[in-house]
N, C-alpha and C positions, 0 to 999 in steps of 0.2 A: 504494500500500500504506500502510496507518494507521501511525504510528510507532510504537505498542506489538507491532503484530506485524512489524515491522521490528525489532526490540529482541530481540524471542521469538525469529526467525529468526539472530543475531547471536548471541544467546547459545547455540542449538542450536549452532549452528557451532562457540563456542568451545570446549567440552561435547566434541564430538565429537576436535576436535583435539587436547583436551588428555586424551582418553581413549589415542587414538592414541599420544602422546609417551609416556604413563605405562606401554604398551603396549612399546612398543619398549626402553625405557629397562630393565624388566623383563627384557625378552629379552635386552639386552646384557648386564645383569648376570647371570645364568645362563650365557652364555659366555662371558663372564669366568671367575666359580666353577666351573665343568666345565673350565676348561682350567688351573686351580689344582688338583685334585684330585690327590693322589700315591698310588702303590700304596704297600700295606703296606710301611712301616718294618723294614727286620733288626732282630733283638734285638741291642741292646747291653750289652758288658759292665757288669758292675756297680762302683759305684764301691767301694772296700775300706775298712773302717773296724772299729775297733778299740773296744770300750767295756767300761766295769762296768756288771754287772747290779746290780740290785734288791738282788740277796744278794749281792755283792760278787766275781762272777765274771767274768771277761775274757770278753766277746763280740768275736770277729774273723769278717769273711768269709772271712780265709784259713784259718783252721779248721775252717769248716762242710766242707771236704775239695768231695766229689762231689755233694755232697747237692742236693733241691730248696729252695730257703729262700722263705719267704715277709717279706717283711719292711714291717711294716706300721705307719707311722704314724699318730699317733691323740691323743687326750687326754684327761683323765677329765671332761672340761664338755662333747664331744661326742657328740647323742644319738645319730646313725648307727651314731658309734665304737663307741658301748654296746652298741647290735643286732648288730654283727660278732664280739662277743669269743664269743658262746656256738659258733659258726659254727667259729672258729677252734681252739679248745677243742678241737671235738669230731674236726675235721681233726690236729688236734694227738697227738690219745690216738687216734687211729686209725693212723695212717701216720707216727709218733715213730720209730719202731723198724725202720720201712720204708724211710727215706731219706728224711724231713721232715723239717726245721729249721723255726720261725718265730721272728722275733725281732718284740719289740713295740718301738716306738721313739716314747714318748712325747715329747710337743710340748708340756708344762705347763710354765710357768715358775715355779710357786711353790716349787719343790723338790721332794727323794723323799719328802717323810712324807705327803702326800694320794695321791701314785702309789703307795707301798706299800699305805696303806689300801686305796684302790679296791682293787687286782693282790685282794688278798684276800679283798674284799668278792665283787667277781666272780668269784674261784676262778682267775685266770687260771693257767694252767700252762705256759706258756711264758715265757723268758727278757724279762725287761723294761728297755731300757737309757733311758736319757734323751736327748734329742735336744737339738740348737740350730739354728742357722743354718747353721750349718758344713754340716754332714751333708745338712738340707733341701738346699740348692743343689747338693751332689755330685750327689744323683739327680735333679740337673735343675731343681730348684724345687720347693715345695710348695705347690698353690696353693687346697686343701682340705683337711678331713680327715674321715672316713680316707684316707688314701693308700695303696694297699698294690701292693706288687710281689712279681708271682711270677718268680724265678731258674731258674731250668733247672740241669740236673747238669751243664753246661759253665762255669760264673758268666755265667749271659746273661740279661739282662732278656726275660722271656716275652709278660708281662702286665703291665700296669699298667692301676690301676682310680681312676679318682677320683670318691669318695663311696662310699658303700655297694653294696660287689660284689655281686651277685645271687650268694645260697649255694651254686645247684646249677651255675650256671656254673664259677664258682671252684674248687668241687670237683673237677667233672669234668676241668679243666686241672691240676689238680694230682695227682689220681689216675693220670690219661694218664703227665703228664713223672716219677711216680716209680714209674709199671710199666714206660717206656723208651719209651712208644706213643706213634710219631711222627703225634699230631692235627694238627697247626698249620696254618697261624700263628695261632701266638697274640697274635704282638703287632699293634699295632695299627700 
């Protein structure tokens, strides 16, 4: 046999082999990650915090009483957070009176005179309190924004969404947990 096609035949081989490993090595890792997979999460409580609004009003979890709350971090430099405010607004003035609460929990560090402006520029109508670190870490970390978590009339984390909720999802879980309609699970 000529040495070039002894070379051809040598490198099919390798080819072959190393399709094989690349093969298997795939397959291990998928059984790997199939045997890492957990069922749905219980909802867990939520953690309690206490703030001033925007207008100088005490926001507590333990006063939203029975309610469903939404509660959703955000900032006024994110453009997601932008597209969610009208979404929530309009969840807001629908189902206020119904057993909604949402609290906005901005994440801006320059102070409240840019978070007032925005609240106003966009009309927000719901309660707006300022956030830190503190708070990020009780629910866990914040590791985008928007963040937003939906509570159940029990204080139980339902949903959590990170990045820009899809509107009529959102909706419909939150319309369900404040007519009582046991959809779930919601969480994840």
């Amino acid at each position: 046999m000529p040495v070039s096609a002894k070379r051809n035949c040598e490198a099919y081989t390798m080819m072959k082999n190393l399709k094989m490993v690349t093969l298997w090595a795939a397959l291990l890792a998928v059984a790997v990650l199939a045997g890492c997979s957990t069922p749905a999460k219980p909802a867990s409580d939520v953690p309690q915090f206490s703030f001033s609004s925007l207008e100088g009003k005490t926001v507590a979890m333990k006063d939203l009483g029975s309610k469903v709350v939404i509660v959703d971090f955000w900032a006024t430099w994110c453009g997601p957070c932008r597209e969610e405010i009208p979404h929530l607004n309009e969840l807001y003035s629908e189902l206020k009176g119904k057993g909604l609460e949402i609290v906005g929990i901005s994440m801006d560090t320059d102070g409240t005179d840019g978070v007032k402006d925005f609240a106003r520029e966009f009309r927000i109508q719901y309660p707006i309190v300022m956030g830190d670190e503190k708070v990020a870490e009780s629910f866990g970390g914040i590791i985008g924004l928007p963040t937003t978590f939906i509570i159940d009339r029990n204080g139980r984390i339902a949903k959590k969404y990170i990045g820009l909720p899809p509107a009529a999802d959102m909706a419909k879980i939150v319309k369900d947990l404040v007519a009582g309609v046991a959809g779930g699970p919601y969480h994840d």
